[in-house]
TIVOMI-49682 format. One record per residue (C-alpha): residue in one letter; x, y, z; residue number from 1. Coordinates in nm, 3 decimals, always signed. Layout:
REM residues N
NODE   residu         X         Y         Z   num
NODE        a         X         Y         Z   NUM
...
***
This chain:
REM residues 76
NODE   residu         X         Y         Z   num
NODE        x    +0.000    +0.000    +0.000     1
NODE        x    +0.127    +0.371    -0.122     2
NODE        x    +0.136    +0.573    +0.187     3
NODE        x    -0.056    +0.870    +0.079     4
NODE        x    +0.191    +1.134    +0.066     5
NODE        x    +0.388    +0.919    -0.194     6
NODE        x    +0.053    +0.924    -0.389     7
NODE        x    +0.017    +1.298    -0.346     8
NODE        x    +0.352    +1.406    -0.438     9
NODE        x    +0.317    +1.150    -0.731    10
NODE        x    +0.003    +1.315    -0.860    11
NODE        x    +0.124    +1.658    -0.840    12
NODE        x    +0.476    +1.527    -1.001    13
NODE        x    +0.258    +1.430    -1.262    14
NODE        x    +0.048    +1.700    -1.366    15
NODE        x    +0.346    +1.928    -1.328    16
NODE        x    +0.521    +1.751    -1.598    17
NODE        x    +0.186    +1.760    -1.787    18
NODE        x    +0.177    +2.148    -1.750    19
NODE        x    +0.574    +2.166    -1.867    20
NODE        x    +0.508    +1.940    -2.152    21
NODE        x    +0.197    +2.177    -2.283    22
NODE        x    +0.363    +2.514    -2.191    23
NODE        x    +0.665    +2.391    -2.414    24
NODE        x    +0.454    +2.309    -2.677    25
NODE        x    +0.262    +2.624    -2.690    26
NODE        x    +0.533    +2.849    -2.669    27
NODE        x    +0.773    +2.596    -2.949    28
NODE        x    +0.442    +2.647    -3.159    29
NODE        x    +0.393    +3.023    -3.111    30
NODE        x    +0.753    +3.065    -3.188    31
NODE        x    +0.727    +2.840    -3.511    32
NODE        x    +0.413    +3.074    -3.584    33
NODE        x    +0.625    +3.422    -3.510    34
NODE        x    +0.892    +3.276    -3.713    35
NODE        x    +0.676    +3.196    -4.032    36
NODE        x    +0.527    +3.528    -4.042    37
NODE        x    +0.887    +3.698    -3.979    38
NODE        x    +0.997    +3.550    -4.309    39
NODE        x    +0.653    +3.612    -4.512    40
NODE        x    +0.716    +3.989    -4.406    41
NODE        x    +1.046    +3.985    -4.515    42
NODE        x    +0.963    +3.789    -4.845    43
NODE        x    +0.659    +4.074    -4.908    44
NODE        x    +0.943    +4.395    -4.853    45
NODE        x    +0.880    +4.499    -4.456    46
NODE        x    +1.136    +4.694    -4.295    47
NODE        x    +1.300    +4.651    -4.005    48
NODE        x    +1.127    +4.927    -3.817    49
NODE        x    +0.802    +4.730    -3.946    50
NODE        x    +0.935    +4.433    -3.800    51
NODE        x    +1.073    +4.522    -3.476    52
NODE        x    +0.709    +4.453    -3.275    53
NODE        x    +0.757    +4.099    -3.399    54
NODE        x    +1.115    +4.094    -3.323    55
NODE        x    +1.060    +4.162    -2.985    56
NODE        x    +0.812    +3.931    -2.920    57
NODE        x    +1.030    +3.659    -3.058    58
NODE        x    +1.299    +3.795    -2.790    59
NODE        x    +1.013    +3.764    -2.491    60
NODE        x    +0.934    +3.420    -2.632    61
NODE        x    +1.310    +3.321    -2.589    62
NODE        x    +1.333    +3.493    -2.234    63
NODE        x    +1.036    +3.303    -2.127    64
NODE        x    +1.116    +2.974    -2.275    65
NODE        x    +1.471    +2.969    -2.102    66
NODE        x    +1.318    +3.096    -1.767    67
NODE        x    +1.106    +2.785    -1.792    68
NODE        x    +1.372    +2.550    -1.846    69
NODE        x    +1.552    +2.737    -1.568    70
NODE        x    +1.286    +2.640    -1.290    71
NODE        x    +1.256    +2.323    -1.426    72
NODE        x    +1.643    +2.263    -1.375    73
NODE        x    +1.652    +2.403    -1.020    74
NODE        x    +1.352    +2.214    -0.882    75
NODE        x    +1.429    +1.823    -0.976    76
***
């Protein structure tokens, strides 16, 4: 028999991995998306002052992303 703090910790082991896995998926996706429409805006002649919204949101994409993979690392 699990003594039930083993079960607790294991449930809430568990959907913290869950809410990792989908907060690493959004934000790989959201990048992908920010990415694509970087390059169309390119392809169609935007500017770099046009493009520096985007570019910046790319940057708080990154900052998040590594922050995220920073608490992960520092609570095993």
């Amino acid at each position: 028999m699990t003594a039930p703090i083993v079960a607790e910790l294991t449930a809430t082991v568990s959907e913290t991995v869950g809410v990792i896995k989908s907060a690493t998926a959004l934000i790989q996706g959201f990048k992908q998306k920010l990415a694509d429409a970087i390059a169309a805006a390119i392809a169609n002649g935007a500017t770099e002052a046009e493009l520096q919204p985007l570019v910046s949101l790319e940057t708080d994409l990154e900052v998040g992303e590594k922050e995220l993979a920073q608490a992960v690392a520092d609570n095993p």
